[in-house]
C-alpha positions in Angstrom: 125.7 133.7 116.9 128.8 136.2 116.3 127.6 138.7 113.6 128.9 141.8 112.8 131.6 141.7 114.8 132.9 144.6 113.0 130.4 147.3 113.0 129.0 148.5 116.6 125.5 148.0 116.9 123.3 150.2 119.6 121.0 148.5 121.6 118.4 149.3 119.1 120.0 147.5 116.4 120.5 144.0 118.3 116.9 144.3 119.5 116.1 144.5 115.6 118.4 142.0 115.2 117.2 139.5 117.3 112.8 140.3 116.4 113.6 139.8 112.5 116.2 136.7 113.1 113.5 135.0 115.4 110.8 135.4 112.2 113.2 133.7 110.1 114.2 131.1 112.4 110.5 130.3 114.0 108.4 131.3 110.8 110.3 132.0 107.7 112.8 128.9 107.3 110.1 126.2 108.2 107.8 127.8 105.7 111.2 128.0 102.7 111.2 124.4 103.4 107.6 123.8 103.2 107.6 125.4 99.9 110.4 124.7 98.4 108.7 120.4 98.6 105.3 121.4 97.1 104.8 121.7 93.3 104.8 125.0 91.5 101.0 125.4 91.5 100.5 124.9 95.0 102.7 126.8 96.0 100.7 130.0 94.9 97.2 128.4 95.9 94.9 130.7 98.3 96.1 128.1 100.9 99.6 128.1 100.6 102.2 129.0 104.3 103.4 131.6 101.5 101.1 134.0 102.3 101.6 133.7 106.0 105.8 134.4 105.4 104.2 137.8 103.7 101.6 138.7 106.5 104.3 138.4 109.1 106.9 140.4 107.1 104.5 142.8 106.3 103.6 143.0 110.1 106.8 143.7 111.1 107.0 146.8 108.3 110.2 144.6 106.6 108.0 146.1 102.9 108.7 149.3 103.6 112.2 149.4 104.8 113.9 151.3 101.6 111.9 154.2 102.0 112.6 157.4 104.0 110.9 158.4 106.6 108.6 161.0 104.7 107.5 158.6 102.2 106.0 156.3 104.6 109.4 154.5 105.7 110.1 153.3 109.2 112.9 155.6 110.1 115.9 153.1 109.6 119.9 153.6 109.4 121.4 152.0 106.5 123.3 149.5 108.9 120.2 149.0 110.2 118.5 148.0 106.1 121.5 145.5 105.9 120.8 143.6 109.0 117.2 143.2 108.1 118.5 141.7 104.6 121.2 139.8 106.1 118.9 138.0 108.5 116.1 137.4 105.6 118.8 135.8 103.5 119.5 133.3 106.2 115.9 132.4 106.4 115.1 132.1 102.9 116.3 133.2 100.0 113.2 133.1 97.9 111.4 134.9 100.9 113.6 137.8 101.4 113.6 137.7 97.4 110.4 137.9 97.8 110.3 140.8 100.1 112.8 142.6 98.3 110.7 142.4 94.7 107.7 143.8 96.3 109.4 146.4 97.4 109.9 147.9 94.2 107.3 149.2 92.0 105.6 150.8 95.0 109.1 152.2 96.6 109.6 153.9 92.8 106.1 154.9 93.1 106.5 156.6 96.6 109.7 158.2 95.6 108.8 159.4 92.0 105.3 159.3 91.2 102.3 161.9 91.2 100.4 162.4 94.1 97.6 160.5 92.5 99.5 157.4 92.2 100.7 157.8 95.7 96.9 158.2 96.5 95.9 155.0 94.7 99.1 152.6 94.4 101.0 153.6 97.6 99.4 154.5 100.3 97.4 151.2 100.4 100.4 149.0 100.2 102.2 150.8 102.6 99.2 150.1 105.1 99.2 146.2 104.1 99.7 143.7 106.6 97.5 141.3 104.9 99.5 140.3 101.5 96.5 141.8 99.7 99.4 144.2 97.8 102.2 142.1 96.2 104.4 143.8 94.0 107.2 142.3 91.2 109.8 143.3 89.0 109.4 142.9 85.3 112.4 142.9 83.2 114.1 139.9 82.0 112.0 138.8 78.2 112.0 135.3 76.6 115.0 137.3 74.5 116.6 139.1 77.0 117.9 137.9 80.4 121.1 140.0 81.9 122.0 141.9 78.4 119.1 143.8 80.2 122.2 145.0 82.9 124.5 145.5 80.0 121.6 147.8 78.1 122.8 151.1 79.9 126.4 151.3 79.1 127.4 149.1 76.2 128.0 150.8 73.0 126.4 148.2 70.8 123.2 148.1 72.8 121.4 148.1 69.9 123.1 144.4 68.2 121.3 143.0 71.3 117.8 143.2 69.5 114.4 144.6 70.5 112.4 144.2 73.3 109.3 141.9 73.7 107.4 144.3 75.6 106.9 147.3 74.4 105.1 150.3 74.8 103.2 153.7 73.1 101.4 156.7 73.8 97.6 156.6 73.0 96.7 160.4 73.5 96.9 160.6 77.8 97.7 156.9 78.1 99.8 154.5 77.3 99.5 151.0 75.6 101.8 147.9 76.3 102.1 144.8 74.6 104.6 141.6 74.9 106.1 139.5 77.7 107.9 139.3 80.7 109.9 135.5 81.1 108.9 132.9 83.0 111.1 134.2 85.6 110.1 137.3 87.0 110.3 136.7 90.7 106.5 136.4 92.7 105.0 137.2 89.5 102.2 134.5 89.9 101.4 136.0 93.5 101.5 139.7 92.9 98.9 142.6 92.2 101.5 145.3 90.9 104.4 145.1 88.3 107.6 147.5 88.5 107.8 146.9 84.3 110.3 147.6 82.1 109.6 148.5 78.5 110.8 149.6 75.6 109.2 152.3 73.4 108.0 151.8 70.6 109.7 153.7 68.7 113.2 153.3 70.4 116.3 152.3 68.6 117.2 149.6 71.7 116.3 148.6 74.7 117.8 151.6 76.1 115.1 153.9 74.8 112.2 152.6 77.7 110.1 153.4 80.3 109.4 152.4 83.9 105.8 151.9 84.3 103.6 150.7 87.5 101.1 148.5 85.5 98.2 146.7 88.4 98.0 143.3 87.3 94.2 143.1 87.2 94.1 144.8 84.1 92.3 144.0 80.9 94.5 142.4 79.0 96.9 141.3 81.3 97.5 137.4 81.5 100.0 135.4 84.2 101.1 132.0 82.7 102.3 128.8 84.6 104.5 128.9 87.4 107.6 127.5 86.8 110.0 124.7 88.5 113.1 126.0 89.0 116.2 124.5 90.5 116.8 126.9 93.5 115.1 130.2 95.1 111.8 127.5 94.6 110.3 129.8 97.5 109.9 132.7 95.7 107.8 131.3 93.1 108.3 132.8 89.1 106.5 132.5 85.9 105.6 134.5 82.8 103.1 137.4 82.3 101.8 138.6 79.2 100.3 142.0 78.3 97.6 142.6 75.2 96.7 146.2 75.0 96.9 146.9 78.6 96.0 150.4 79.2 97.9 152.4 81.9 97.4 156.2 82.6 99.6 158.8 81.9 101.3 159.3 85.1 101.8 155.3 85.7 104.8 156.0 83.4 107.1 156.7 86.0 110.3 157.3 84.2 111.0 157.4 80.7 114.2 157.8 78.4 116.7 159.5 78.5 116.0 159.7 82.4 114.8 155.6 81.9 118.4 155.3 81.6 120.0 157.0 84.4 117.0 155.8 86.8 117.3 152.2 85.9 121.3 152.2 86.5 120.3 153.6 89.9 117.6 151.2 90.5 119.7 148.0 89.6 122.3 149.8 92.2 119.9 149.3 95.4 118.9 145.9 94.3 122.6 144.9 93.7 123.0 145.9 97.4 120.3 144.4 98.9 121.1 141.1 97.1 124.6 141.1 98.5 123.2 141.2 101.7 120.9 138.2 101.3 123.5 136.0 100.0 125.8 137.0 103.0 122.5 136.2 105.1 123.1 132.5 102.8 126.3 131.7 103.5 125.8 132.3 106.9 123.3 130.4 107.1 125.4 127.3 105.6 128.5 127.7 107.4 126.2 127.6 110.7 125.0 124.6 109.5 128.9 123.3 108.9 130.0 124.6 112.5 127.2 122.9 114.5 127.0 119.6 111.8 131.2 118.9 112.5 131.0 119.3 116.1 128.5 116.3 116.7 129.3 113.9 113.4 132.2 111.5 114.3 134.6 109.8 112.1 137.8 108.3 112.5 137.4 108.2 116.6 136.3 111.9 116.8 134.4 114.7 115.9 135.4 115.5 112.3 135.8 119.1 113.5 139.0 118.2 115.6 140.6 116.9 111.9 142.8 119.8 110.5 140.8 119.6 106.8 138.1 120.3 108.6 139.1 122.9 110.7 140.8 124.8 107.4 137.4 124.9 105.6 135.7 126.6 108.8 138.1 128.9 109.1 138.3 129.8 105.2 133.9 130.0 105.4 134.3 132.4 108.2 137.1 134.6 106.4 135.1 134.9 103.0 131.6 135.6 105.3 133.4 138.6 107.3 134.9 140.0 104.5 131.7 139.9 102.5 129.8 141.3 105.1 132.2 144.9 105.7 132.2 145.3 101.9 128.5 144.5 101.6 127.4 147.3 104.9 130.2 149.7 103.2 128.3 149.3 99.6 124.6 149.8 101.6 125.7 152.7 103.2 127.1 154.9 100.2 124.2 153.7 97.4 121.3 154.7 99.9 122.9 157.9 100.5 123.2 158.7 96.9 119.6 157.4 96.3 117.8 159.4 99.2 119.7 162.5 98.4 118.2 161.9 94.6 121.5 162.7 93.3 121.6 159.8 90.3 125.0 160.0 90.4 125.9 156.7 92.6 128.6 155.2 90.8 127.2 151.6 90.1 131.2 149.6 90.2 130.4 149.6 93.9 126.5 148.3 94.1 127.5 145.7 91.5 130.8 144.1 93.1 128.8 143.9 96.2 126.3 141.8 94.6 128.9 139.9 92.0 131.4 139.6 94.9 129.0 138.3 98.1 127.2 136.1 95.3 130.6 134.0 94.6 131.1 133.8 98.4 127.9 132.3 99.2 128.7 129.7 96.6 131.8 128.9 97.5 131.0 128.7 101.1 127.8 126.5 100.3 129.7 124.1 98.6 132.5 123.5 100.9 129.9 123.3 103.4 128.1 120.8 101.8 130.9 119.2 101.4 132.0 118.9 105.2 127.9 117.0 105.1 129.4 114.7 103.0 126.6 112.2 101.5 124.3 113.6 104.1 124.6 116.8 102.2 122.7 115.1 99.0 120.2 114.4 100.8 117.0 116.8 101.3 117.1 115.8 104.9 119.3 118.3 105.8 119.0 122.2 104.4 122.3 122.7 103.4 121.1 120.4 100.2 118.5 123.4 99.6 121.2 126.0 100.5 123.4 124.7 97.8 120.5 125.0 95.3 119.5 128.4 96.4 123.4 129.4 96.2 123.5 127.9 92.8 120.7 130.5 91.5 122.0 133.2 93.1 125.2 132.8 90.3 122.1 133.7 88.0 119.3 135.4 89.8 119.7 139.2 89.6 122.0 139.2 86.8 124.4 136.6 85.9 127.4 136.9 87.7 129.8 137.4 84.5 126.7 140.0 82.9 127.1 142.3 86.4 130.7 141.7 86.2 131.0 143.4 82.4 128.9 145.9 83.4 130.8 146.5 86.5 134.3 146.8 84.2 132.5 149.3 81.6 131.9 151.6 84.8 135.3 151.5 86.1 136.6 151.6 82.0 134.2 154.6 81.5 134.2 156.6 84.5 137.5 155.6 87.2 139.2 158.6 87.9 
């Protein structure tokens, strides 16, 4: 397995290498695969392998690998971040998805909250290796998918309507009401939301707050998980919020800092998703390489026919190049965000996600297509790969919605 044959890695970055690609080769992958056949309900049952992907993730400290040191991180490089990522992506999407999701409202929390909600919120998830502390992301609305992304910089923010959920002050706490879509990644499994909502009294959905709402509220309510095409391992589904009651300090950010602290946020997501869908199509052109040296047609192993040999080499090219842009991205927007500068410029976390996103595709599908038929059939992974590398066009952001978002930085602020 030749990876990152570009950047040098110390000894203790290949013996990170190799502990977190063995748990997505011996546990993570079979359990994708499990999940990704079961319905949507039992998937999140007591009983479900999901819960045993999260205990041995959370084992291994993989929750906690976007925080510094001093906030209860594990002391990682940046190169070090991306290899984690890259080897979760080639294990399962949803899983690293997972991962990466609850990651966020306690990460915020850690970075940016009052001591108190470090007391109560972080310092038990941070000592989870049970799954007992699941966090999600809330942002996307039955009205609003990736004009979310677009919310920050586009001058006619408000033409894109209000938001579902929103939120007041109620003398030292706050009150939210509304809903989060049906596809706010491990919403159906976790205890904690990272939400995003607009105030009340806000012109647009650019006039929010961040707030770290626990799910066992009164008055919070999670509905059906859904079926989705791809990503089926990370499971998703609506939550709904009637007069849920948070305390002042759960608030983490609110406008105008809302602004510049969710541009920043989507930033280290971007990157980490770039990462996981170079893990993706590395996981698919592996599948290629091995599948075309052993199938035989026309007298020989189809990898010894030039067609053949062209897509390999044209997988590998758009992988490698991928992968330096991706580690390059990484390395500045975690430098920015540890420093607490704000000032990351988001053209380069986005085109890392927009630009690693189109490459797993593409690399997916003309893997699949060296499968042939086989391909089609659930037999082989590379038929879940292509689903999973279908979603990813969407997940995150819609390609085309990062990509306007991307051009209104470079418009607005390329010097």
């Amino acid at each position: 397995m030749e990876y990152l044959d570009l950047e040098r890695l110390s000894d203790e970055d290949e013996l990170l290498r190799r502990n977190v690609h063995r748990l997505a080769e011996e546990v993570l992958r079979p359990i994708s695969i499990k999940l990704d056949r079961m319905s949507p309900r039992d998937r999140i049952r007591p009983n479900s392998p999901i819960f045993e992907a999260i205990r041995e993730m959370k084992k291994l400290g993989l929750h906690r690998i976007h925080l510094p040191r001093d906030r209860g991180g594990v002391g990682l490089t940046n190169l070090q971040r991306y290899i984690i990522d890259e080897e979760l992506g080639w294990g399962s999407l949803g899983l690293a998805t997972l991962i990466g999701v609850d990651a966020i409202p306690f990460t915020v929390a850690a970075m940016f909250g009052s001591e108190r909600v470090r007391e109560e919120v972080v310092k038990p998830w941070l000592e989870d290796v049970e799954g007992r502390y699941i966090g999600c992301w809330g942002v996307t609305e039955p009205e609003h998918g990736s004009d979310y992304i677009l919310a920050f910089r586009d001058k006619d923010v408000e033409s894109f309507g209000r938001g579902n959920v929103v939120i007041e002050r109620d003398g030292d706490e706050w009150v939210i009401y509304g809903q989060k879509s049906a596809w706010v990644s491990a919403a159906p499994i976790c205890t904690h939301m990272g939400l995003h909502a607009q105030l009340k009294d806000g012109k647009s959905l650019r006039e929010g707050a961040f707030v770290i709402v626990p799910l066992n509220k009164l008055g919070v309510r999670k509905g059906e998980p859904v079926d989705m095409l791809g990503n089926r391992d990370c499971p998703q589904g609506p939550v709904f919020f009637d007069g849920v009651r948070v305390p002042e300090d759960y608030v983490i950010a609110l406008s105008p800092f809302y602004e510049v602290f969710s541009d920043q946020l989507l930033n280290i997501t971007s990157v980490n998703m770039g990462a996981f869908s170079v893990g993706l199509a590395r996981a698919a052109f592996e599948e290629a390489l091995n599948y075309a040296k052993t199938r035989v047609q026309g007298g020989r192993p189809i990898i010894e026919h030039k067609n053949i040999k062209l897509k390999i080499y044209e997988m590998f090219e758009k992988i490698v190049t991928a992968r330096h842009y991706v580690v390059k991205a990484m390395d500045y927007t975690y430098n920015k965000f540890f420093q607490l500068s704000f000032d990351a410029a988001p053209r380069y976390a986005r085109t890392a996600q927009i630009y690693a996103k189109k490459i797993a595709f593409e690399v997916v599908n003309n893997a699949l297509q060296i499968f042939g038929a086989y391909g089609l059939s659930s037999e082989f992974i590379i038929e879940k790969l292509f689903r999973d590398a279908r979603a990813l066009l969407i997940e995150d952001g819609t390609v085309e919605a990062l990509s306007l978002d991307a051009a209104d930085d470079v418009i607005q602020n390329y010097k």
